[in-house]
Backbone as JSON, one array per atom type, in Angstrom:
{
  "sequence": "XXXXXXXXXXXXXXXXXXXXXXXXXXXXXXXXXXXXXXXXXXXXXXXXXXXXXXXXXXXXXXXXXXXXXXXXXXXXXXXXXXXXXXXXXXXXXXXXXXXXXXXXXXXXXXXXXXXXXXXXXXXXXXXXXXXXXXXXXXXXXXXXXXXXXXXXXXXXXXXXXXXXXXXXXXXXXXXXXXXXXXXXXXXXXXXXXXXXXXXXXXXXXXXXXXXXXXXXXXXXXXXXXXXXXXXXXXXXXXXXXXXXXXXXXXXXXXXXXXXXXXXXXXXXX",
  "N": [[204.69, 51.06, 118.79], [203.85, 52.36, 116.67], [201.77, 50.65, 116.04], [200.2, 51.21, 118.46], [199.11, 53.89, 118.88], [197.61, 53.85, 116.21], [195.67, 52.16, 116.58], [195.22, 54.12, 119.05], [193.42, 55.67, 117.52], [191.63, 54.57, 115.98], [189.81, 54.05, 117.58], [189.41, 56.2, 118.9], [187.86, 57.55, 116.64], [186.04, 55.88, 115.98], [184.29, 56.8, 118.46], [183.41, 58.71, 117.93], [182.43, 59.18, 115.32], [179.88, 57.44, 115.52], [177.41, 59.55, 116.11], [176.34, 60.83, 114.1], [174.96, 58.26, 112.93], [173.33, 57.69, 115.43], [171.14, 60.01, 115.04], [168.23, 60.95, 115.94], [165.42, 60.91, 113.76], [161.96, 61.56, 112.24], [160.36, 61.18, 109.34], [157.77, 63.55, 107.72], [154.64, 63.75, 106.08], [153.4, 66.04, 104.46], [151.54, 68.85, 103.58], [152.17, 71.62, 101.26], [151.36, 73.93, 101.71], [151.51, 74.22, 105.02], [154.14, 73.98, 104.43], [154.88, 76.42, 102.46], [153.79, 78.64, 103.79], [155.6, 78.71, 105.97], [155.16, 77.75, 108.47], [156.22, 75.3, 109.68], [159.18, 76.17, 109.58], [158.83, 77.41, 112.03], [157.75, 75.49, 114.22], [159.38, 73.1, 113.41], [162.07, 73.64, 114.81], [161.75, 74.32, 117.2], [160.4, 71.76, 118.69], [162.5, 70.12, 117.89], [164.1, 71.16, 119.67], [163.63, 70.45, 122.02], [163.05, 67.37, 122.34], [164.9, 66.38, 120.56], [164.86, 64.98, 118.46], [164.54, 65.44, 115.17], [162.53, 66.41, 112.32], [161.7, 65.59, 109.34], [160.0, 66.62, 106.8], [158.52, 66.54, 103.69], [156.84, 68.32, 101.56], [153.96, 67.91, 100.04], [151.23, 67.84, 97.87], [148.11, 67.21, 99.89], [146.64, 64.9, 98.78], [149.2, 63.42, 97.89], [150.17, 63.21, 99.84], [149.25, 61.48, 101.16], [149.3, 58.82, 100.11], [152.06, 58.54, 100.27], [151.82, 57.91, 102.73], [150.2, 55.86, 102.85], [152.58, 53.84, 101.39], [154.11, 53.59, 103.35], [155.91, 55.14, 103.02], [156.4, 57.58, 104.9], [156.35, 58.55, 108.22], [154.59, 60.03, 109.91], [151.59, 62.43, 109.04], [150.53, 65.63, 108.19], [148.06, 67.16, 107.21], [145.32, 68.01, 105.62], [142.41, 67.17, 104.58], [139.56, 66.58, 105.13], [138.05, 64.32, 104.84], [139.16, 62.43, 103.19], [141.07, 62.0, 105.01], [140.12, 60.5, 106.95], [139.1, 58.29, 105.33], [142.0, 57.02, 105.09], [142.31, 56.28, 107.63], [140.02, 54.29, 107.87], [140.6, 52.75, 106.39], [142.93, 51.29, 107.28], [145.53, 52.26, 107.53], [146.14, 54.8, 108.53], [146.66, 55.58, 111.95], [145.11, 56.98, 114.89], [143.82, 59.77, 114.58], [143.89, 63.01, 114.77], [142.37, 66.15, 115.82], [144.37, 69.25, 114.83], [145.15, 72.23, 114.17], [143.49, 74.75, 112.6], [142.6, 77.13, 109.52], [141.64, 79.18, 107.38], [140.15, 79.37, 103.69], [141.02, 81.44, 101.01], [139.12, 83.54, 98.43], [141.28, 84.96, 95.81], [141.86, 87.21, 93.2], [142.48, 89.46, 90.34], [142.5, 92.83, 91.07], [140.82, 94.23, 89.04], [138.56, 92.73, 88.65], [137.08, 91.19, 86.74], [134.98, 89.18, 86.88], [133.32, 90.23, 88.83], [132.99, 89.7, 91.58], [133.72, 91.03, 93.88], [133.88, 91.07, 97.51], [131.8, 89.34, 97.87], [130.44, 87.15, 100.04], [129.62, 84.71, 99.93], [131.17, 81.69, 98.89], [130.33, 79.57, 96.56], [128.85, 80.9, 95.25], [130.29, 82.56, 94.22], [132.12, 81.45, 92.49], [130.27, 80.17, 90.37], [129.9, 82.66, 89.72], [132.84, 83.86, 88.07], [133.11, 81.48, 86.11], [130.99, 81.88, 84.35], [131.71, 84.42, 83.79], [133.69, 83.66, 81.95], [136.22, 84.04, 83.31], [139.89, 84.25, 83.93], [140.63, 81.17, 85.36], [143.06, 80.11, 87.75], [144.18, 77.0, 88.85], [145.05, 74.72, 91.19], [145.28, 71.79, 90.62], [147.01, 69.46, 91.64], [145.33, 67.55, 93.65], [145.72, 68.27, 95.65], [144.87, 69.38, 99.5], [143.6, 71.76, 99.58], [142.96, 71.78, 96.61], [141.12, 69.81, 96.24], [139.14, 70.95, 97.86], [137.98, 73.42, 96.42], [137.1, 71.8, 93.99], [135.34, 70.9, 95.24], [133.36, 73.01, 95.63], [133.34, 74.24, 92.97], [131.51, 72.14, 92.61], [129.34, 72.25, 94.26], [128.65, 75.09, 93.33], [127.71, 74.03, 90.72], [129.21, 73.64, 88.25], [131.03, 72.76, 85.53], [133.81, 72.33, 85.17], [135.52, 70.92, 84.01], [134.61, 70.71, 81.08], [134.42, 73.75, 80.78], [136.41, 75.08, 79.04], [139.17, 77.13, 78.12], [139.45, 79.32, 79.99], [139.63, 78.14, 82.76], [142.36, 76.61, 84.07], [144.45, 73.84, 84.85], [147.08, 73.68, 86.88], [149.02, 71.43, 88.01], [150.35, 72.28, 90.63], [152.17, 73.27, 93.39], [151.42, 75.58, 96.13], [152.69, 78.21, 96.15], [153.55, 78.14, 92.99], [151.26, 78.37, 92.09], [150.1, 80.65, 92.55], [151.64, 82.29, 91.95], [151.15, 82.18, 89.1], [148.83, 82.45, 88.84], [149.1, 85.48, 89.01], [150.39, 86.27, 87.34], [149.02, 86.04, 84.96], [146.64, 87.42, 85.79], [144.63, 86.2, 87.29], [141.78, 84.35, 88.97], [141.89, 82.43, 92.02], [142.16, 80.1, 94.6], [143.39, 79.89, 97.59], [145.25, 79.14, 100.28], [144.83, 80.97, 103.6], [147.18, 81.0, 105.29], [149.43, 80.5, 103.52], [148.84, 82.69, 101.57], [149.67, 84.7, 102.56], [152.04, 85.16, 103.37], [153.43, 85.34, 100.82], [154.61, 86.95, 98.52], [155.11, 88.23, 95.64], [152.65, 90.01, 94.34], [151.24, 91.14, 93.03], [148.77, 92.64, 90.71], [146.49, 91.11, 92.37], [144.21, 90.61, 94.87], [142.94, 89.9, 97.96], [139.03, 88.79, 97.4], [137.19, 87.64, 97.65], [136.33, 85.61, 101.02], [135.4, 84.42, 104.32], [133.25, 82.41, 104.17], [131.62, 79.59, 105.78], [132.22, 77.84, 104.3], [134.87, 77.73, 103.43], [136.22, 77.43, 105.44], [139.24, 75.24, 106.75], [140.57, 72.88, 108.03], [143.1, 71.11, 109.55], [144.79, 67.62, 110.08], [146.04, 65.2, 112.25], [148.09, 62.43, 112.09], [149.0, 59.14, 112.61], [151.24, 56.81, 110.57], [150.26, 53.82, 110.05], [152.23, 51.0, 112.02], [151.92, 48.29, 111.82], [150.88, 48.17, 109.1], [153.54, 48.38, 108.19], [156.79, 47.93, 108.73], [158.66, 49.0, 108.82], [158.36, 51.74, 109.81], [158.91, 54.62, 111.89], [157.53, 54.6, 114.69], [157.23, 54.85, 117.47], [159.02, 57.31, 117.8], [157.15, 59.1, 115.85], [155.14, 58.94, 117.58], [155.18, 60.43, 119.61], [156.21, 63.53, 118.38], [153.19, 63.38, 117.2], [152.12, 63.93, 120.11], [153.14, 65.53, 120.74], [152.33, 67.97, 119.04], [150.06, 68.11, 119.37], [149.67, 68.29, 121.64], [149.67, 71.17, 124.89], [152.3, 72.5, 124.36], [152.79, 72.48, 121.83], [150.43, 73.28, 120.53], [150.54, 75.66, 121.55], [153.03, 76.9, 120.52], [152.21, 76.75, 117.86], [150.12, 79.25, 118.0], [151.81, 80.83, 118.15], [153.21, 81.76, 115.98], [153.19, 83.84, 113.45], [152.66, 86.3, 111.1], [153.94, 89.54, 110.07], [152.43, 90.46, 112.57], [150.01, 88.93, 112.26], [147.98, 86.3, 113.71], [147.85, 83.17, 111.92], [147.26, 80.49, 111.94], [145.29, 78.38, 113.74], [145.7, 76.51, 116.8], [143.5, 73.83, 117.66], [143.42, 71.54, 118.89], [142.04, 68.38, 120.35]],
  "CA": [[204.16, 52.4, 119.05], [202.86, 53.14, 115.52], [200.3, 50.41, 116.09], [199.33, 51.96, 119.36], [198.82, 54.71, 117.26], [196.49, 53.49, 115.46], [194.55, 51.75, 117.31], [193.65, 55.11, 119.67], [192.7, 56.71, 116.48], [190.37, 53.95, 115.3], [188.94, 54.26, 119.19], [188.18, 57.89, 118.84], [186.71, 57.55, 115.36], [184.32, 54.95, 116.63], [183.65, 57.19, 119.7], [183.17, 59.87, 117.37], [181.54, 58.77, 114.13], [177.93, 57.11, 115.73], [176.52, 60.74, 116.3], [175.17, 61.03, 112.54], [173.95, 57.35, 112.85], [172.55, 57.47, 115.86], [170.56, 60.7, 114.86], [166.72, 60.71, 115.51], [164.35, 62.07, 112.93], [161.18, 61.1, 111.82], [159.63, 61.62, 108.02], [156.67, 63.39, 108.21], [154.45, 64.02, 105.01], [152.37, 67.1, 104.7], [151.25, 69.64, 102.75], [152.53, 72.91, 100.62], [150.48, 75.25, 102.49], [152.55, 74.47, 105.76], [155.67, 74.37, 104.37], [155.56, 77.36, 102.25], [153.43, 79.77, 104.72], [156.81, 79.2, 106.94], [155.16, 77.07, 109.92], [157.24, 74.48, 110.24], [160.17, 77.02, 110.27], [158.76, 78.27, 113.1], [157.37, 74.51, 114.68], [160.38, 72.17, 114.19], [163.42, 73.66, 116.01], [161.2, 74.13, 118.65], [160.27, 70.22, 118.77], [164.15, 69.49, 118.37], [165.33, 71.45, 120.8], [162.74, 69.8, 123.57], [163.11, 66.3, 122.02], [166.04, 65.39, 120.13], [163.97, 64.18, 117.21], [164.78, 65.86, 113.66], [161.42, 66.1, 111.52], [162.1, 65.77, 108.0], [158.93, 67.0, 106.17], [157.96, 65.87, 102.4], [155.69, 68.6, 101.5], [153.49, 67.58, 98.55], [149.38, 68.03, 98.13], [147.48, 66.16, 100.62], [146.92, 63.4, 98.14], [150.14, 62.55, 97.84], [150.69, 62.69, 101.35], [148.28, 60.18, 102.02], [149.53, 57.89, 99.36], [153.09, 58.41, 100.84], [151.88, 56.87, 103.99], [149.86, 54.19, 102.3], [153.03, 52.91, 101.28], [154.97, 53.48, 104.43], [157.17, 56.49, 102.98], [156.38, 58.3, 105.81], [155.97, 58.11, 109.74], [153.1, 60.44, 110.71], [150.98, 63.06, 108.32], [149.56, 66.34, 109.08], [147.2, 67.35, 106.13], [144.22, 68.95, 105.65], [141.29, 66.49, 103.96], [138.9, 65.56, 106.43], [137.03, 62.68, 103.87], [140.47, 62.02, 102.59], [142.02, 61.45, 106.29], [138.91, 59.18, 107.24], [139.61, 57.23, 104.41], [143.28, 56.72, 105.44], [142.8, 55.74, 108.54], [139.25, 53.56, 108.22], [141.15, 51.63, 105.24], [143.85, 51.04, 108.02], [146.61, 52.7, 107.12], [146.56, 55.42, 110.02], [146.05, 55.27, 113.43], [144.43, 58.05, 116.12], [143.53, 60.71, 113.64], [143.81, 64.16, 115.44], [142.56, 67.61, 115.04], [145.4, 69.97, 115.0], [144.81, 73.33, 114.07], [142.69, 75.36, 111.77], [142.51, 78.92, 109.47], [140.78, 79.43, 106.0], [140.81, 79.41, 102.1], [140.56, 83.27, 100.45], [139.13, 83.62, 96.82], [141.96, 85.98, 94.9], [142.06, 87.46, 91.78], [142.87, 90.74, 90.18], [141.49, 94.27, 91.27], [139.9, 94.51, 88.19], [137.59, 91.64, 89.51], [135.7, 90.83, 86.03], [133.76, 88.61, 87.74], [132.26, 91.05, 89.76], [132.92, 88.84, 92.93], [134.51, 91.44, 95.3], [133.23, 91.24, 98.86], [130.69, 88.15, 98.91], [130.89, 86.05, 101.31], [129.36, 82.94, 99.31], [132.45, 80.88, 97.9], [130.68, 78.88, 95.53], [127.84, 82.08, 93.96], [131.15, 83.17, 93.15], [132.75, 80.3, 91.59], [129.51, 80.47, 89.53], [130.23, 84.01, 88.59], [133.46, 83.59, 87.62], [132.53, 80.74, 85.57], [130.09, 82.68, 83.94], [132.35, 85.29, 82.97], [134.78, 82.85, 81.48], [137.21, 84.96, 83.34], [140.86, 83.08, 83.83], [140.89, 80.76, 87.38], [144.46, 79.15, 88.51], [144.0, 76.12, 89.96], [146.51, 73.67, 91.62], [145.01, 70.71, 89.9], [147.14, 68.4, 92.56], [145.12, 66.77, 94.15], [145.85, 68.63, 97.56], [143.72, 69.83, 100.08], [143.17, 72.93, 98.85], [142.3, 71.5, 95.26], [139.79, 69.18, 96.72], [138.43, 72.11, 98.68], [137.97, 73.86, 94.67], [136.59, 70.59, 93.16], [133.7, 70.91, 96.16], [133.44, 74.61, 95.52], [133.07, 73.37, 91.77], [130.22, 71.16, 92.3], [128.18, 73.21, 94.86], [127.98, 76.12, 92.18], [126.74, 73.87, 89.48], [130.18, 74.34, 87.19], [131.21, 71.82, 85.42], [135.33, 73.17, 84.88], [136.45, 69.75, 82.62], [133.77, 71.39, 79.93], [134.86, 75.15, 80.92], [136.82, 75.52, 78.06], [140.43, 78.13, 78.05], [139.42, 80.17, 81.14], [140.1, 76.98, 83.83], [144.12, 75.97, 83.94], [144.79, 73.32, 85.81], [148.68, 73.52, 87.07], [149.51, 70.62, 88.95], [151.6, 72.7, 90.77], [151.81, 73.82, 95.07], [150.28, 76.78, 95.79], [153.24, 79.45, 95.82], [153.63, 78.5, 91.82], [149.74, 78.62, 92.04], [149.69, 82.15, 93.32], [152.78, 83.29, 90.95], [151.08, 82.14, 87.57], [147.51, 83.86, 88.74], [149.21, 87.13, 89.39], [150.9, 86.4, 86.35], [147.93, 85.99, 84.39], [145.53, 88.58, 86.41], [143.51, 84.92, 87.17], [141.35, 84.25, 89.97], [142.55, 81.23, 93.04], [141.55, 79.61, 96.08], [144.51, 79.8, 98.48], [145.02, 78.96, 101.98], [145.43, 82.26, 103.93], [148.87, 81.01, 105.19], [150.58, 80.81, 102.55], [148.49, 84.26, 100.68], [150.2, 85.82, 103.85], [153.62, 85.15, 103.22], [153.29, 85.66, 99.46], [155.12, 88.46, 98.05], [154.55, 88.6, 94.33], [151.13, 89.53, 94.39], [151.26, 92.2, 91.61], [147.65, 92.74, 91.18], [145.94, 90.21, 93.19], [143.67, 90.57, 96.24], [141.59, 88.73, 98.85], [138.28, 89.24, 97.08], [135.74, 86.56, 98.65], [136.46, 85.51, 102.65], [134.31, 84.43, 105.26], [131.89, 81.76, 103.82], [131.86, 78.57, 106.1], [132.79, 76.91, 103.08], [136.3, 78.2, 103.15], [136.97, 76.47, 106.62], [140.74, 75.01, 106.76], [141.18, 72.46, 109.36], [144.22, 70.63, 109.7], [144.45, 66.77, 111.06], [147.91, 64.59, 112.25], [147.68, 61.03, 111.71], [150.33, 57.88, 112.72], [151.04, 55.89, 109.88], [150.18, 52.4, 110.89], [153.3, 50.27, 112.04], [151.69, 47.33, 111.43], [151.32, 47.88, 107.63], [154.99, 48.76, 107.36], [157.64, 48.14, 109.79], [159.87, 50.21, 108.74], [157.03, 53.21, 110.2], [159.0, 55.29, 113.08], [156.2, 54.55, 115.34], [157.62, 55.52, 118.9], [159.37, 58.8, 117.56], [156.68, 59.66, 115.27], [153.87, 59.3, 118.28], [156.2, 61.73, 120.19], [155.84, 64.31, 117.58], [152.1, 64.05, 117.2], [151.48, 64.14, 120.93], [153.7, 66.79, 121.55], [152.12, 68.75, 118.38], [148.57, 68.16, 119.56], [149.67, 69.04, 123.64], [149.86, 72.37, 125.1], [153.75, 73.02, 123.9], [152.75, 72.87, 119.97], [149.65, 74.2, 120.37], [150.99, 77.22, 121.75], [153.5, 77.18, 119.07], [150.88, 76.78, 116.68], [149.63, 80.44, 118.25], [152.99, 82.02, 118.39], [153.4, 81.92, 114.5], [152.52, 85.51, 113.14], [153.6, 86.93, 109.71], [153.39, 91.16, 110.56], [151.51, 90.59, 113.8], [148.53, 88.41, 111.97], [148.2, 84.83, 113.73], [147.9, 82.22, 110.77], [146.73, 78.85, 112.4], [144.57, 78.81, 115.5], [145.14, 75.24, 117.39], [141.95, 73.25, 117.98], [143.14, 70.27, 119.67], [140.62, 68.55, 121.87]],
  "C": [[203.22, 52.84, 117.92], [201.67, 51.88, 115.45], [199.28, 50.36, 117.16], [199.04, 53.21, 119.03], [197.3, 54.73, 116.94], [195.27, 53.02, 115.98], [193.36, 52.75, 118.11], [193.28, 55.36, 118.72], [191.59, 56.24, 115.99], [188.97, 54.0, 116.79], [187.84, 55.4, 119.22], [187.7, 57.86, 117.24], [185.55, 56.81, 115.73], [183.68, 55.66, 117.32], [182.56, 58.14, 119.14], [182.32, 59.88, 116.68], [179.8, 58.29, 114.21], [177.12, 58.63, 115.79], [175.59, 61.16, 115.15], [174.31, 59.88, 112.52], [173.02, 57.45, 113.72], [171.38, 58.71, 115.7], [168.87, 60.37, 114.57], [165.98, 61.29, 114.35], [163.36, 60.72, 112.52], [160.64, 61.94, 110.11], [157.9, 62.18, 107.8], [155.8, 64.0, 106.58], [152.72, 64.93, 105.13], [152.11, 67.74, 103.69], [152.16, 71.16, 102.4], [152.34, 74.02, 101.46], [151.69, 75.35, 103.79], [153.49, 74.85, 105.66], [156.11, 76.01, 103.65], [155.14, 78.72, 103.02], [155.03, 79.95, 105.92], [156.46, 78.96, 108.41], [155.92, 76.54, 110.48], [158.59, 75.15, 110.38], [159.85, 77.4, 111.61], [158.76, 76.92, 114.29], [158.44, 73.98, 114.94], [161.5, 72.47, 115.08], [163.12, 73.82, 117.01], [160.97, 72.65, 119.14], [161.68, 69.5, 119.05], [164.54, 69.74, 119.13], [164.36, 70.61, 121.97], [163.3, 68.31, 123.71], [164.4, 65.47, 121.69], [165.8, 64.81, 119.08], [163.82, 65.18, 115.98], [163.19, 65.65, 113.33], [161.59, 66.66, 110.22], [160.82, 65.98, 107.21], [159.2, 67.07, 104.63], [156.81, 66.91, 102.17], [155.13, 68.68, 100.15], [152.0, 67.85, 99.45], [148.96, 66.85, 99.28], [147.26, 64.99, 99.71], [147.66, 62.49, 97.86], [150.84, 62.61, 98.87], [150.11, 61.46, 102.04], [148.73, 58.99, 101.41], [151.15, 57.35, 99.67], [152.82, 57.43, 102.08], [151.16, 55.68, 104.01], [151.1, 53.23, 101.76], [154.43, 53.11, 102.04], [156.41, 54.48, 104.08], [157.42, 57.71, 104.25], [155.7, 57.74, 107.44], [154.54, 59.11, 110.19], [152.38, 61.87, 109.35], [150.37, 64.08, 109.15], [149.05, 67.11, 107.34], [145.68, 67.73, 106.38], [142.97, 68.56, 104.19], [140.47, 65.78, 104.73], [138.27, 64.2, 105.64], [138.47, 61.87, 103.56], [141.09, 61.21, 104.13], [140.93, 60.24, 106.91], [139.12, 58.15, 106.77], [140.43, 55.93, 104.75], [143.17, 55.62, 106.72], [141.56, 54.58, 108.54], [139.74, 52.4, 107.45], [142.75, 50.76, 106.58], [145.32, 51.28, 107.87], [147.5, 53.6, 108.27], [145.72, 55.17, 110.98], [145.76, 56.81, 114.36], [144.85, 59.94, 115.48], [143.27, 62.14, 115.01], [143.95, 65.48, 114.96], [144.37, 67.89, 115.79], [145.65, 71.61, 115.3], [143.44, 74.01, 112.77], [143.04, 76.54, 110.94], [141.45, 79.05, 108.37], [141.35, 79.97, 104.35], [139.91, 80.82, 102.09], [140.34, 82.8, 99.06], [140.15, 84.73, 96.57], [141.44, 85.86, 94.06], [142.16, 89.21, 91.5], [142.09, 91.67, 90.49], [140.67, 94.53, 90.72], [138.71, 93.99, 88.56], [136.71, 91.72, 87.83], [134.73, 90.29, 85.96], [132.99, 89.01, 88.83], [132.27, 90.68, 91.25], [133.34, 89.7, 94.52], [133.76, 91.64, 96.41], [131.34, 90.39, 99.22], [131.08, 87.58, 99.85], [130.37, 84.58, 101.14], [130.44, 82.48, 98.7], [131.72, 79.99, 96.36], [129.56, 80.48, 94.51], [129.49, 82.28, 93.38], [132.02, 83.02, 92.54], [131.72, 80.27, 89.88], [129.47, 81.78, 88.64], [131.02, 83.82, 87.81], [133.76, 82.52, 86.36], [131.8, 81.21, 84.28], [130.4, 83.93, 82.75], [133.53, 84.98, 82.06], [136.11, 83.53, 81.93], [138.2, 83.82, 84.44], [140.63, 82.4, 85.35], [142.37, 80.12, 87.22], [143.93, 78.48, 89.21], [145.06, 75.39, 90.19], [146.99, 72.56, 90.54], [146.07, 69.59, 90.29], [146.72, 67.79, 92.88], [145.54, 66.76, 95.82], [144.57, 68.67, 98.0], [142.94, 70.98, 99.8], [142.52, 72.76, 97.4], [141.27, 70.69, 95.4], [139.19, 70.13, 97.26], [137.75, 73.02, 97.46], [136.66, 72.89, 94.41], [135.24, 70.75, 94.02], [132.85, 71.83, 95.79], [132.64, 74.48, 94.36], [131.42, 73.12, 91.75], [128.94, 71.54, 92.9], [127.77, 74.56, 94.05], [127.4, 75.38, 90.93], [127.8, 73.59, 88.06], [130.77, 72.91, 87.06], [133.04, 71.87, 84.81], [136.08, 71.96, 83.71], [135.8, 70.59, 81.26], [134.01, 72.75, 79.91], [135.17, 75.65, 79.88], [138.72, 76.41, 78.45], [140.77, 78.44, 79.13], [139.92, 79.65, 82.35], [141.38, 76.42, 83.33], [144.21, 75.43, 85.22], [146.5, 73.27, 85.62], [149.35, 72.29, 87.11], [150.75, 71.05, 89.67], [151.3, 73.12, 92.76], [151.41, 75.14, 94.92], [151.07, 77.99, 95.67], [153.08, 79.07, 94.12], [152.37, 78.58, 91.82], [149.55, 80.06, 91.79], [150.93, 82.88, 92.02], [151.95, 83.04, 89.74], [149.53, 82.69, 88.04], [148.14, 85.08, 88.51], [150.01, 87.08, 88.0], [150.02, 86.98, 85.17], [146.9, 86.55, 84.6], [144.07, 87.0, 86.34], [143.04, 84.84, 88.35], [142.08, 82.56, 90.45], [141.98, 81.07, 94.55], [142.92, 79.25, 96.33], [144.15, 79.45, 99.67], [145.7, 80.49, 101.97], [146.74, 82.36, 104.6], [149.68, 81.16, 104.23], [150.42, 82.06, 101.77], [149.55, 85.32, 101.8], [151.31, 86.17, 104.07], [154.02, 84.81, 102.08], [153.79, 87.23, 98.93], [155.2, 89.17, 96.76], [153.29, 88.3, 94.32], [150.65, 90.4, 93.03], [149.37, 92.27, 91.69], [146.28, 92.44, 92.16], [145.5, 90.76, 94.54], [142.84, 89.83, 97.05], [140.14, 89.53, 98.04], [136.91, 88.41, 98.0], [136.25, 85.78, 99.89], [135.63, 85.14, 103.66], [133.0, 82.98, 105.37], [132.45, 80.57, 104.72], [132.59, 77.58, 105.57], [134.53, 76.89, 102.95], [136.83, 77.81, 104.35], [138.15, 75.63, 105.95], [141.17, 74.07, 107.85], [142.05, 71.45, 109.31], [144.42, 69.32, 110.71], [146.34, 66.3, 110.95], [146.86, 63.1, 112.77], [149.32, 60.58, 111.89], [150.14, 57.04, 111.66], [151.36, 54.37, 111.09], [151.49, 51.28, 110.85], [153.01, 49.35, 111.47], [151.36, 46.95, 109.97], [152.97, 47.78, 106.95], [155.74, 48.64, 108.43], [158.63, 48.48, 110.14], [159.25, 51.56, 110.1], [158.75, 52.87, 111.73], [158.08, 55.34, 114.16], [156.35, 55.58, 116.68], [157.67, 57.17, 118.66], [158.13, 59.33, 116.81], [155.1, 60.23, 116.28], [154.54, 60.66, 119.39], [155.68, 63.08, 119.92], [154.13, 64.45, 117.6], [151.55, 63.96, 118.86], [151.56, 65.67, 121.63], [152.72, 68.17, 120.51], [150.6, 69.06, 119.0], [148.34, 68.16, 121.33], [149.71, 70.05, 123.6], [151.05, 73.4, 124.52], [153.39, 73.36, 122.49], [151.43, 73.69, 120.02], [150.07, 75.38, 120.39], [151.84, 77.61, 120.88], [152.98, 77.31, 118.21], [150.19, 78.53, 116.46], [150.59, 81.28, 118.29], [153.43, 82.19, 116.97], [152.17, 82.36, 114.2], [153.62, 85.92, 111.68], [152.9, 88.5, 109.7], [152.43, 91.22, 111.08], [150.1, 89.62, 113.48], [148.61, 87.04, 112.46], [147.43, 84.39, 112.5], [147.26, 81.0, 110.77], [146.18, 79.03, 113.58], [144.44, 77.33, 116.01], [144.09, 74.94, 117.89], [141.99, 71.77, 118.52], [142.57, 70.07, 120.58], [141.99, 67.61, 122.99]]
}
């Protein structure tokens, strides 16, 4: 009897116990901006509950999202470097590169504005101001998308920020500590407007420059390539970017609002 017993018990543990193994998820490696604007709060439990497929998100700068899936740390990427994602995928790394969504980078910096910059609409004249006025900038200095988006910014005003001197601090940091050590420092920043939006220590800080083409934000999803790595989630991970870049995520994409303002505007073709 006591080793019929035993036996059901080892029965129903077996029966029992696969539910954590067999658990889907895919690794997906993205950016700051998403994660700390509070998309993917809004994105994945919607995806799980349809699917069944967990998405474990890695969010570091676009550079080291791309470098994650160059060496097969991750199953699919959604990042925001269009030269950068070209790269990725012409070097063969990813496969069937797809828009996603879109929004835009804001210049901050304090009310005071000593750089005089409030209410252009050129991004880099007023990189050049700022510059000019040796007055403080915050930068990421990651190697995201947003800090490549800077570094362009940078080079189309003429500014050469390694030679700057005091006034240019590079962090290496995501963009909420970005946004906390400007407002710390009354320093100017190039943000994405997701994450400025769901930013709550802003202490002096305001959107000062907005609008310029230049400050476009568009957002791609990429399959890391099985065939470099065969570990890669391939199946589950094409799942995820079909479903993100179909009608269901899109529209999710449009139903994430922080006090009524949509944040991302899907642009899948």
């Amino acid at each position: 009897m006591k080793r019929l017993l035993l036996a059901v018990l080892a029965l129903v543990s077996t029966a029992v116990s696969p539910v954590g193994a067999e658990e889907r998820f895919i690794t997906l490696a993205s950016t700051t901006s998403t994660e700390q604007s509070g998309l993917f709060g809004h994105l994945l439990p919607l995806f799980k509950a349809e699917t069944g497929i967990e998405v474990r998100v890695v969010a570091v700068g676009t550079g080291q999202a791309l470098k994650l899936g160059e060496r097969g740390d991750a199953d699919a990427l959604l990042v925001h470097d269009r030269a950068g994602e070209d790269k990725f995928v012409a070097e063969g790394f990813g496969l069937d590169r797809r828009d996603v969504m879109y929004n835009d980078f804001v210049l901050v910096g304090p009310a005071a504005d000593p750089a005089g910059i409030k209410g252009g609409k050129d991004a880099a004249a007023a990189f050049a101001k700022i510059a000019a006025a040796s007055a403080p900038f915050a930068s990421r200095g990651d190697d995201s998308g947003t800090h490549r988006s800077e570094l362009r910014l940078w080079k189309k005003a003429s500014v050469d920020v390694k030679t700057g001197g005091g006034w240019y601090r590079e962090l290496g940091a995501g963009m909420g500590p970005t946004l906390n050590t400007a407002a710390g420092m009354n320093a100017y920043a190039l943000a994405d407007r997701g994450t400025w939006a769901s930013f709550k220590n802003r202490q002096s800080l305001e959107v000062l420059v907005e609008g310029d083409r230049a400050l476009f934000n568009p957002y791609g999803s990429i399959l890391v390539n099985p065939e470099k790595h065969k570990g890669v989630k391939a199946d589950d991970a094409k799942v995820w970017h079909l479903w993100l870049t179909g009608p269901k995520g899109q529209a999710a994409i449009a139903g994430f609002k922080i006090g009524g303002e949509q944040l991302f505007f899907g642009d899948a073709k």
